[in-house]
Each structure stands twice: as structure tokens, then as C-alpha cells.
One Martini backbone bead per residue (centre of mass of N, CA, C, O) as a GRO file, in nm:
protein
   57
    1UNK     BB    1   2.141   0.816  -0.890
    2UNK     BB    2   2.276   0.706  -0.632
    3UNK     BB    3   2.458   0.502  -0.426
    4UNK     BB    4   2.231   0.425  -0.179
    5UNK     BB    5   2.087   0.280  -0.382
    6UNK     BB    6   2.313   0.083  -0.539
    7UNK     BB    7   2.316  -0.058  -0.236
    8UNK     BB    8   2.077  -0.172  -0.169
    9UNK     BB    9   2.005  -0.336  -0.413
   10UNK     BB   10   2.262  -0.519  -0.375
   11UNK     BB   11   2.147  -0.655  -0.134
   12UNK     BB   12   1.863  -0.757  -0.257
   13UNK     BB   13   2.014  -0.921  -0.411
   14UNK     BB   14   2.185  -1.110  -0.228
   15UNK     BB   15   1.911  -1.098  -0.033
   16UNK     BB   16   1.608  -1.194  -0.065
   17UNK     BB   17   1.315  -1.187   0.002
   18UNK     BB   18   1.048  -1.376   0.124
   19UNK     BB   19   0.793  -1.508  -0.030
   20UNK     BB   20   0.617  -1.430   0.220
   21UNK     BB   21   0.653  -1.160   0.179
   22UNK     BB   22   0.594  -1.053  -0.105
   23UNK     BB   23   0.281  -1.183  -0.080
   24UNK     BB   24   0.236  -0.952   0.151
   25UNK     BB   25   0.241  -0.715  -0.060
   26UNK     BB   26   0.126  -0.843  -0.231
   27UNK     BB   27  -0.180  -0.808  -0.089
   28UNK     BB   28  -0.181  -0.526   0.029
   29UNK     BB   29  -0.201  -0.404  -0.264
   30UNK     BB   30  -0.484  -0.526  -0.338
   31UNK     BB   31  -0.643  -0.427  -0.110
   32UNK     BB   32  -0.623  -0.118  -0.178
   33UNK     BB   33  -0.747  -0.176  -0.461
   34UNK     BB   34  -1.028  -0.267  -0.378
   35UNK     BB   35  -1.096  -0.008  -0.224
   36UNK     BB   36  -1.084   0.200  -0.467
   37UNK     BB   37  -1.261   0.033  -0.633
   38UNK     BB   38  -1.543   0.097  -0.454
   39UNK     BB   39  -1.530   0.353  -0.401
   40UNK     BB   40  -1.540   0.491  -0.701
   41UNK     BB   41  -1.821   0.297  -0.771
   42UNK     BB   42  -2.021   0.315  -0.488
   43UNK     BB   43  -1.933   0.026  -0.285
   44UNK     BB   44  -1.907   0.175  -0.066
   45UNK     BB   45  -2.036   0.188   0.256
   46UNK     BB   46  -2.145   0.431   0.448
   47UNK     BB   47  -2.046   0.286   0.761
   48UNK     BB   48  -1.730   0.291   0.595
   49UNK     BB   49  -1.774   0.635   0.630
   50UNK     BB   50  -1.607   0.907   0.718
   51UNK     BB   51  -1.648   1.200   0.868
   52UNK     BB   52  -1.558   1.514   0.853
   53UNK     BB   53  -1.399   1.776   1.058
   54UNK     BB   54  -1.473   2.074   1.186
   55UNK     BB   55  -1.230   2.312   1.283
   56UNK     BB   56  -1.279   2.538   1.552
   57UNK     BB   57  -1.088   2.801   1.654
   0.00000   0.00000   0.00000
């Protein structure tokens, strides 16, 4: 870990997010966990999954 890692860190401590920001990140991080979760077990719709495109050259 180099120095600008822990003056990073150092900031984050020093002045935390708020509360709200935090809720908003695992928040999205639900979503996206929600969404991996459906896809995989087959219950993501169809209609809300795009066709690969076949470029050609």
C-alpha cells in the first residue's frame, strides 16, 4: 500500500460520508446484486435482455 492509499484513507476518516451517501451506495450495490441474482437463475425476462451484435468487418 503505497502513501496516497493511506492519505486517502486518512480524509475518509477524518471526514466520513454522510449517512445518505452510504445508503445510496449499498443501495446500488442491492440493485446490481438483485439483478445478477435473476439473471442467473433464468429469471431475468427476455425482453429485458439485449442480442449480442455480430460485427462485421
Amino acid at each position: 500500500m503505497n502513501i496516497a492509499w493511506l492519505m486517502r484513507m486518512r480524509r475518509w476518516v477524518q471526514n466520513p460520508p454522510s449517512l445518505r451517501r452510504v445508503l445510496l451506495v449499498f443501495g446500488i450495490i442491492a440493485v446490481a446484486v438483485a439483478i445478477y441474482w435473476l439473471e442467473h437463475f433464468d429469471m431475468w425476462p427476455d425482453w429485458a435482455t439485449s442480442e449480442r451484435l455480430k460485427l462485421r468487418f
